[in-house]
N, CA, C and O atoms as CSV, one atom per row, in Angstrom:
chain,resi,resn,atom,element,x,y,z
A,1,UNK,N,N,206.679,9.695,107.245
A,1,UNK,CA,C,207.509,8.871,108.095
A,1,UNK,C,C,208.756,8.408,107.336
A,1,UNK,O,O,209.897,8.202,107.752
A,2,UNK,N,N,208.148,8.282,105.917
A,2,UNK,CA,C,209.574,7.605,105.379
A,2,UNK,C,C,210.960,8.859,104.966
A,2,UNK,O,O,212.088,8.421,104.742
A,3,UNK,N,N,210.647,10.560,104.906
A,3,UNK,CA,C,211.149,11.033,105.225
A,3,UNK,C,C,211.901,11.400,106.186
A,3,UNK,O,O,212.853,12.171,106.064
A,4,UNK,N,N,211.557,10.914,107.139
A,4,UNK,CA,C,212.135,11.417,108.828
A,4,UNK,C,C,213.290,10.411,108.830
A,4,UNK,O,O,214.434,10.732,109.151
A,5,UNK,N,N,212.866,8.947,108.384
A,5,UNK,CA,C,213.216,7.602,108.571
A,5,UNK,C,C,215.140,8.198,107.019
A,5,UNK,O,O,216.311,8.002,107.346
A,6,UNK,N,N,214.877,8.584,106.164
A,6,UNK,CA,C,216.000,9.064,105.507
A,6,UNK,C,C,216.587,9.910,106.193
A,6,UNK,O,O,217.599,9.443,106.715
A,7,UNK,N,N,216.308,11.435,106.529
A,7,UNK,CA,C,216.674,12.373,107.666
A,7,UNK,C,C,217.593,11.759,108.648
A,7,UNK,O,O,218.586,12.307,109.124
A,8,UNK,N,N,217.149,10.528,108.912
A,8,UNK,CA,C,217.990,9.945,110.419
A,8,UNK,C,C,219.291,8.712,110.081
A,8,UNK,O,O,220.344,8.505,110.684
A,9,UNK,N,N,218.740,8.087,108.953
A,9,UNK,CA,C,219.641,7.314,108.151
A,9,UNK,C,C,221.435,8.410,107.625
A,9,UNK,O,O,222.634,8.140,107.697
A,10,UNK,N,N,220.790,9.390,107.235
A,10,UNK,CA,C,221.604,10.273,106.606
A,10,UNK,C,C,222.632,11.063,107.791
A,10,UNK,O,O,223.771,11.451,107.528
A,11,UNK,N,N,222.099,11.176,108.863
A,11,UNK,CA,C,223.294,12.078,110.287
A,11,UNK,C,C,224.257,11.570,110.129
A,11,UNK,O,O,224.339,10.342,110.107
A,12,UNK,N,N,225.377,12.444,109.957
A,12,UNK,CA,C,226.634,12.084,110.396
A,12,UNK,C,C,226.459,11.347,111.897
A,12,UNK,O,O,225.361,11.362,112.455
A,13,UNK,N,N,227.916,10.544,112.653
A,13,UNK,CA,C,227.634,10.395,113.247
A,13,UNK,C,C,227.419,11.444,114.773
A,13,UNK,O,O,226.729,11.124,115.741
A,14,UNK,N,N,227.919,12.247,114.679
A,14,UNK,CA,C,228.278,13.598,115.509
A,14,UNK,C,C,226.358,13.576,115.943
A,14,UNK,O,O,225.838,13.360,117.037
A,15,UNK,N,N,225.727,13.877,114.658
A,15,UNK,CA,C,224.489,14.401,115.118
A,15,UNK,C,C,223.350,13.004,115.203
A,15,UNK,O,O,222.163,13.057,115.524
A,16,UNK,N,N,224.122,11.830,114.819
A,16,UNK,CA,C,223.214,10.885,115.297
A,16,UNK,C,C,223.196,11.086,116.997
A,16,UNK,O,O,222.204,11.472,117.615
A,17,UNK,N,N,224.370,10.777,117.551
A,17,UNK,CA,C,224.389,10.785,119.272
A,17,UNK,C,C,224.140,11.666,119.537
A,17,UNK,O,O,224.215,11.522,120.757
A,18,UNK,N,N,223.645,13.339,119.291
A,18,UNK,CA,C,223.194,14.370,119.639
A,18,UNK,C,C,221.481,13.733,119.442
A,18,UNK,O,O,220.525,14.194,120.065
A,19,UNK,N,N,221.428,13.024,118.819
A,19,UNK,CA,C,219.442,12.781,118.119
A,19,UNK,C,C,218.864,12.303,118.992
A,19,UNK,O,O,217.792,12.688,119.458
A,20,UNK,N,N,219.976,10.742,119.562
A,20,UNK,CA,C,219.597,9.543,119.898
A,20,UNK,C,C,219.732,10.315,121.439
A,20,UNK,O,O,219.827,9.419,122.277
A,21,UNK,N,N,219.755,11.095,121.816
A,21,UNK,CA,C,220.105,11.779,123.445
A,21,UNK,C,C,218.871,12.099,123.624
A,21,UNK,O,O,218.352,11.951,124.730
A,22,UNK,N,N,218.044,12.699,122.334
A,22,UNK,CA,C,216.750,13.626,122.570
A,22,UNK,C,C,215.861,12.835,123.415
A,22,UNK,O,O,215.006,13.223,124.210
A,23,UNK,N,N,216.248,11.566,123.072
A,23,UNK,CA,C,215.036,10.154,123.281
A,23,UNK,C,C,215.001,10.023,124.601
A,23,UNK,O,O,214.149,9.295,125.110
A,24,UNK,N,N,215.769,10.596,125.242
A,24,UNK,CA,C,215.506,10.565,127.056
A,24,UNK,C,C,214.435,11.557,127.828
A,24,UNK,O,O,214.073,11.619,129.002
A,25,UNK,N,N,214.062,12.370,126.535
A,25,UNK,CA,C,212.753,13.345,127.379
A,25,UNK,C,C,211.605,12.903,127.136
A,25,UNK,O,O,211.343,12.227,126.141
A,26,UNK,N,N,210.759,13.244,128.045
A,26,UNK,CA,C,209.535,13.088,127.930
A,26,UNK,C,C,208.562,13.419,126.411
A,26,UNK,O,O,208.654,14.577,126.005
A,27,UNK,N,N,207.749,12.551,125.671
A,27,UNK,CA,C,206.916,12.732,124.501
A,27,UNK,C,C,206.361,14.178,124.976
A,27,UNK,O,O,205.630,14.289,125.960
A,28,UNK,N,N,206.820,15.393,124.098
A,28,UNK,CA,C,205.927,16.537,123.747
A,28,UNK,C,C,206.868,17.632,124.958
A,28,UNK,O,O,206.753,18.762,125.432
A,29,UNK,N,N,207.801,16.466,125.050
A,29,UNK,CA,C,208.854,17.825,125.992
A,29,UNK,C,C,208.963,18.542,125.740
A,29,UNK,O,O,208.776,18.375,124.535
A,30,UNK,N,N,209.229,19.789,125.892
A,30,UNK,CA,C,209.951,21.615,125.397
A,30,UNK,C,C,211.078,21.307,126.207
A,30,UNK,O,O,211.023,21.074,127.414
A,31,UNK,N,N,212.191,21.316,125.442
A,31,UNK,CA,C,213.169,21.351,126.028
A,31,UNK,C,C,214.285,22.872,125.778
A,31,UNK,O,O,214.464,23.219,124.611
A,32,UNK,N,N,214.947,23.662,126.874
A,32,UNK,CA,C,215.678,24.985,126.746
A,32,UNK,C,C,216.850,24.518,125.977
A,32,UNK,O,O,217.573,23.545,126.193
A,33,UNK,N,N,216.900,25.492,124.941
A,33,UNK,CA,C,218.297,25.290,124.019
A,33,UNK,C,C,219.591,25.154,124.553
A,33,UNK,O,O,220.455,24.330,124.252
A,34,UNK,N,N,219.625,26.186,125.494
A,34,UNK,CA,C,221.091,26.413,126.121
A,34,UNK,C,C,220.995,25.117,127.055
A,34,UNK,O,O,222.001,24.429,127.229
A,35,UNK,N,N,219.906,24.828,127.588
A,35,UNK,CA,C,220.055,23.555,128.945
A,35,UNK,C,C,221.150,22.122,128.346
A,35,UNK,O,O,222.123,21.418,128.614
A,36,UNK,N,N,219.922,22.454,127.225
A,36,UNK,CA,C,220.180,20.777,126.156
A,36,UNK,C,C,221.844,20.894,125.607
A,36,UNK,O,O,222.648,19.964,125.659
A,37,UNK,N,N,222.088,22.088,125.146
A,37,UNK,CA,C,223.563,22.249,124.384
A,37,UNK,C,C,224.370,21.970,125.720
A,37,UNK,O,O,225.050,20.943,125.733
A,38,UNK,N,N,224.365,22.686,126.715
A,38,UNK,CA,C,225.275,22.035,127.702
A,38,UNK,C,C,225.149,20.377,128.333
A,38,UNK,O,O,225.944,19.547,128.774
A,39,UNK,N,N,223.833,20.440,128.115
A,39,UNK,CA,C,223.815,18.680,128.446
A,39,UNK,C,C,224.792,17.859,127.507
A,39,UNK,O,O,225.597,17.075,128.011
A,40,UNK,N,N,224.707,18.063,126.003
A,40,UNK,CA,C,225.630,17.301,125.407
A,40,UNK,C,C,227.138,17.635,125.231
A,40,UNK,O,O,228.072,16.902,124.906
A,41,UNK,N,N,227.100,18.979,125.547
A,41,UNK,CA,C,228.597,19.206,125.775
A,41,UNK,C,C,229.170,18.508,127.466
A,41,UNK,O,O,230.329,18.692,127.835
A,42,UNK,N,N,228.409,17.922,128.113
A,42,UNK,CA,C,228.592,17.204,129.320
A,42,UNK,C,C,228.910,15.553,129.388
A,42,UNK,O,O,229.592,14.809,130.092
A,43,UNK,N,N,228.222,15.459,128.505
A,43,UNK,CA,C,228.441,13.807,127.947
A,43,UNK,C,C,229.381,13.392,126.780
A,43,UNK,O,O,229.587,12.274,126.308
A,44,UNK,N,N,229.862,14.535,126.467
A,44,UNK,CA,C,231.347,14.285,125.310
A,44,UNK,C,C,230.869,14.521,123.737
A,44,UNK,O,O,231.752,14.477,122.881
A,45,UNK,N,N,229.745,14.726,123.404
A,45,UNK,CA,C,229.366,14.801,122.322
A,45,UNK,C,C,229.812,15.859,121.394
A,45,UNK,O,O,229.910,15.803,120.168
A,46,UNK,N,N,230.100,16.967,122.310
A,46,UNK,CA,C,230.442,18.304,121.118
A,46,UNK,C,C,231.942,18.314,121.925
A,46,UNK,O,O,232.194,18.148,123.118
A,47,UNK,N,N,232.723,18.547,120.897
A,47,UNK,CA,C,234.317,18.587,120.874
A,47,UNK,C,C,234.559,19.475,120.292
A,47,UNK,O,O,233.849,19.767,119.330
A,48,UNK,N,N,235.840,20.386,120.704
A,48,UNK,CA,C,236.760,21.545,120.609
A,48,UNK,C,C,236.699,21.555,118.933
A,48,UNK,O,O,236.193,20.499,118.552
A,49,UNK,N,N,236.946,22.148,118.182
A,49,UNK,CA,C,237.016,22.504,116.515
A,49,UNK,C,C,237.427,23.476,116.393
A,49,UNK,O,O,236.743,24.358,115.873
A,50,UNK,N,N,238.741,23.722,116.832
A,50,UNK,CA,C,239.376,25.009,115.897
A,50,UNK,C,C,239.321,26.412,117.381
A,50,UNK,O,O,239.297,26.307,118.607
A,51,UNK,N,N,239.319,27.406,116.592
A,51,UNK,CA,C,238.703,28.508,117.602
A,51,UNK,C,C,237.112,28.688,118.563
A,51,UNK,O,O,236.890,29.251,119.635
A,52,UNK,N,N,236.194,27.921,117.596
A,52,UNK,CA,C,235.034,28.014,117.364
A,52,UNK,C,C,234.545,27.495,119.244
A,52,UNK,O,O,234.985,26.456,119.738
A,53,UNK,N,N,233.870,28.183,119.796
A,53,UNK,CA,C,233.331,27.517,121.456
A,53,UNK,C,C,232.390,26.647,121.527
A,53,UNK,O,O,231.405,26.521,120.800
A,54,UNK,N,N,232.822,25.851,122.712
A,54,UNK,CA,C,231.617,24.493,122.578
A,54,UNK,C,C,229.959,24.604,122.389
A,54,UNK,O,O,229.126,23.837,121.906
A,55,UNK,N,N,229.875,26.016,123.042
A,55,UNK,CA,C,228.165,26.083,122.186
A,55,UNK,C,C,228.098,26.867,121.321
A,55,UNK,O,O,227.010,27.443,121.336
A,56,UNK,N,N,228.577,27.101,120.753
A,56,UNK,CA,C,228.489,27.527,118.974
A,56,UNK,C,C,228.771,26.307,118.298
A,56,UNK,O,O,228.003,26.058,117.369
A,57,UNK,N,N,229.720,25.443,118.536
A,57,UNK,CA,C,229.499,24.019,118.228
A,57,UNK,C,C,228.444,23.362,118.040
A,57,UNK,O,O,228.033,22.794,117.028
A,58,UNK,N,N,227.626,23.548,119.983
A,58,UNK,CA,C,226.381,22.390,119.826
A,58,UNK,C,C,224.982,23.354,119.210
A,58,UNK,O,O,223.972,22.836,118.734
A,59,UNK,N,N,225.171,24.594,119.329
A,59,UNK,CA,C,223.944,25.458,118.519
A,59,UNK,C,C,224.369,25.127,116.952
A,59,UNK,O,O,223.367,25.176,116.237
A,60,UNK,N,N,225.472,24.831,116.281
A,60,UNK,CA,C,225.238,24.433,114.958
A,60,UNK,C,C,224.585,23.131,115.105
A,60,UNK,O,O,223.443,23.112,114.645
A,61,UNK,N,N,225.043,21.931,115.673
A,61,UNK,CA,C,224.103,20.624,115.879
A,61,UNK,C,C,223.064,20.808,115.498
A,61,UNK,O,O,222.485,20.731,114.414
A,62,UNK,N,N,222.709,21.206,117.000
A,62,UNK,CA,C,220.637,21.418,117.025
A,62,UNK,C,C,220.372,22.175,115.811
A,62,UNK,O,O,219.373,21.733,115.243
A,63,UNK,N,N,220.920,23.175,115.200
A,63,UNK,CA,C,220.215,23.820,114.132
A,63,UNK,C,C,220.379,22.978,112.830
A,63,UNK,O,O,219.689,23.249,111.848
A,64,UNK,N,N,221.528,21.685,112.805
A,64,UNK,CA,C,221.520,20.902,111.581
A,64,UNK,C,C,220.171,20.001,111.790
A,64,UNK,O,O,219.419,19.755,110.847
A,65,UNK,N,N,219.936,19.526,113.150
A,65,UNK,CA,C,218.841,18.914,113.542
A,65,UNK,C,C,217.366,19.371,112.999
A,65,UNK,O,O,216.410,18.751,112.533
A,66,UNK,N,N,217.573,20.428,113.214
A,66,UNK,CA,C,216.676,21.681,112.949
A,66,UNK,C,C,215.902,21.807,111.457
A,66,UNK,O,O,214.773,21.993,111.004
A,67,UNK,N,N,217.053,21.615,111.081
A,67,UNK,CA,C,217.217,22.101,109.280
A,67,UNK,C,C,216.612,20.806,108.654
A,67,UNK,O,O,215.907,20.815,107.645
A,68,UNK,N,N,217.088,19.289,109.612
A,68,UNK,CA,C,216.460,18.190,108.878
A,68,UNK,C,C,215.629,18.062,108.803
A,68,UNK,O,O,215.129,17.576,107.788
A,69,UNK,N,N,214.853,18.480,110.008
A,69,UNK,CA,C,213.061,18.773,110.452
A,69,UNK,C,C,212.727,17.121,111.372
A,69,UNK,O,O,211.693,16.470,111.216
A,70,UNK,N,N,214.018,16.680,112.411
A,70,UNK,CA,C,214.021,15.750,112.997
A,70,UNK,C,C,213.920,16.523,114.201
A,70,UNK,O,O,213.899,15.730,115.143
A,71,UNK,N,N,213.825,18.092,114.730
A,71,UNK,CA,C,213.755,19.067,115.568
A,71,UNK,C,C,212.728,20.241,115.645
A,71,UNK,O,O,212.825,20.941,114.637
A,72,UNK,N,N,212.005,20.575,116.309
A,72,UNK,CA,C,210.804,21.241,116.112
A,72,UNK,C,C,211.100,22.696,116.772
A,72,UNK,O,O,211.595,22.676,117.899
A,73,UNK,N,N,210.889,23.721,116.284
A,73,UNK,CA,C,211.567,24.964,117.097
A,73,UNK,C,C,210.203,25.149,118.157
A,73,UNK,O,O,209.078,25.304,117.682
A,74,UNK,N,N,210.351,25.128,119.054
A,74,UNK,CA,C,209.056,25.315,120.081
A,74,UNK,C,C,209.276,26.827,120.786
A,74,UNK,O,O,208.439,27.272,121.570
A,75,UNK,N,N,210.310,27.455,120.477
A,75,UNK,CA,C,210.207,29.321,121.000
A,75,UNK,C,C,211.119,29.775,120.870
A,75,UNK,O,O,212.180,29.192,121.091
A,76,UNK,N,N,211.016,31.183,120.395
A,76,UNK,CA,C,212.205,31.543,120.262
A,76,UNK,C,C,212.746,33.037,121.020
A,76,UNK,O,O,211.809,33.730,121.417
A,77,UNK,N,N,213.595,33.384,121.169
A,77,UNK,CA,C,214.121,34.774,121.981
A,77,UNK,C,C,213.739,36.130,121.383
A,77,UNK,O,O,214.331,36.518,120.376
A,78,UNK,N,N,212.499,37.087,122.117
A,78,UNK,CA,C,212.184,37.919,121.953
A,78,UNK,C,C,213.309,38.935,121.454
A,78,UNK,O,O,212.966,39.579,120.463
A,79,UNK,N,N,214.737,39.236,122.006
A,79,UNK,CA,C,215.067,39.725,121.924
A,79,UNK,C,C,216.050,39.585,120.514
A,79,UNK,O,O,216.208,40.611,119.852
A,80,UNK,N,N,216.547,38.626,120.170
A,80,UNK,CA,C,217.036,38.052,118.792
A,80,UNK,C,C,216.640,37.495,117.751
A,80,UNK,O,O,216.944,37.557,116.559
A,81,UNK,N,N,215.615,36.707,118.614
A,81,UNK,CA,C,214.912,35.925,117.681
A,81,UNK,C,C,215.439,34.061,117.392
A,81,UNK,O,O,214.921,33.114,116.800
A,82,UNK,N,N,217.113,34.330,118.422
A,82,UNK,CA,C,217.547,33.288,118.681
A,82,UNK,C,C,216.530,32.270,119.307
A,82,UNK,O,O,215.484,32.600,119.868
A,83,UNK,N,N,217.153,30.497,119.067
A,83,UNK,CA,C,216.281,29.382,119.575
A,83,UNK,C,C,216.331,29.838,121.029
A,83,UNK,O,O,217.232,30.450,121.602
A,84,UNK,N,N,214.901,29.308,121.604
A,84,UNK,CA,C,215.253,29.592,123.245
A,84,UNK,C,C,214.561,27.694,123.665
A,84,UNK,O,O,214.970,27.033,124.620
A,85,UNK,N,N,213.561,27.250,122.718
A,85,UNK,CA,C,213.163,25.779,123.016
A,85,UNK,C,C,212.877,25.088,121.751
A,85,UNK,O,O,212.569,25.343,120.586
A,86,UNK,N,N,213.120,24.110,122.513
A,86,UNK,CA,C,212.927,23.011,120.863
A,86,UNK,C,C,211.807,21.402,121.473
A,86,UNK,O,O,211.566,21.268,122.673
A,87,UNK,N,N,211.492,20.793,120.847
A,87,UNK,CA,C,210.880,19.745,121.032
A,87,UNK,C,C,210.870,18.465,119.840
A,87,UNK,O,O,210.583,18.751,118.678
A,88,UNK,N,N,211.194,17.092,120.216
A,88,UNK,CA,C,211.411,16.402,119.333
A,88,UNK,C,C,209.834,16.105,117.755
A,88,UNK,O,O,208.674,15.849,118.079
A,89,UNK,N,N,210.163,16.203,116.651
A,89,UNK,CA,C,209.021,16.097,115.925
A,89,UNK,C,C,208.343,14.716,116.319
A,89,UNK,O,O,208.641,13.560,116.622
A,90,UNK,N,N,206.780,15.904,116.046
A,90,UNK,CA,C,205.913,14.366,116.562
A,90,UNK,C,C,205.905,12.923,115.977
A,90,UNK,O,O,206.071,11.975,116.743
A,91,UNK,N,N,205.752,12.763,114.894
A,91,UNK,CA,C,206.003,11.230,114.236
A,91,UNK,C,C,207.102,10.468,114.992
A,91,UNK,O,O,207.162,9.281,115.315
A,92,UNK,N,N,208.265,11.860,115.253
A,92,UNK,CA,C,209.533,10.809,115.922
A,92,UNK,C,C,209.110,10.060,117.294
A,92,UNK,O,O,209.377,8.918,117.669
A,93,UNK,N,N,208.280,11.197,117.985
A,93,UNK,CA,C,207.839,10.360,119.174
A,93,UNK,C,C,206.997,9.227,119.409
A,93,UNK,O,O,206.973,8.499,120.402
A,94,UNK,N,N,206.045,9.152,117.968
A,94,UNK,CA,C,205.413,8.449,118.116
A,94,UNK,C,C,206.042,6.875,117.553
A,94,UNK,O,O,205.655,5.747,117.858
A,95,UNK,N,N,206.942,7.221,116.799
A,95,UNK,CA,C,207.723,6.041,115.822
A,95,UNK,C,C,208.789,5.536,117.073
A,95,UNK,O,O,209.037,4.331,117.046
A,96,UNK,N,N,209.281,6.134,117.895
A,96,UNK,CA,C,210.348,5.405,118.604
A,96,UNK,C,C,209.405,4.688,119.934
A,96,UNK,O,O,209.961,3.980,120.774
């Protein structure tokens, strides 16, 4: 816990308000990658950077999310191997 609890201390703020968004689904949700990346590109969270497109933007997010282990990969795309669902880690659900 006291790892997760650094993990979340440490977000920039970009990927704190991407974190603190997760907290609106249901405990043990599967949530679709592409659904969620456009959800926060809907609420202002992921912004224009250069050439780079708004979900290649919010797929780096979730995968910094990812990488902290504040994000749980719950499936991924047969055909790439790309994220297809994610779900918030359990301690987080149980700690918030």
């Amino acid at each position: 816990m006291e790892t997760l609890g650094l993990s979340y201390n440490h977000l920039p703020l970009h990927l704190r308000e991407c974190f603190l968004y997760l907290g609106g689904f249901p405990e043990d949700f599967k949530f679709e990658v592409k659904r969620l990346m456009w959800l926060w590109v809907a609420e202002g969270f992921i912004q224009q950077d250069g050439n780079r497109s708004l979900e290649d933007i919010a797929k780096g997010y979730l995968m910094d999310l990812v990488d902290r282990n504040l994000v749980i990969v719950a499936g991924r795309r047969k055909s790439n191997g790309g994220l297809k669902a994610c779900k918030m880690h359990d301690l987080i659900g149980s700690y918030a």
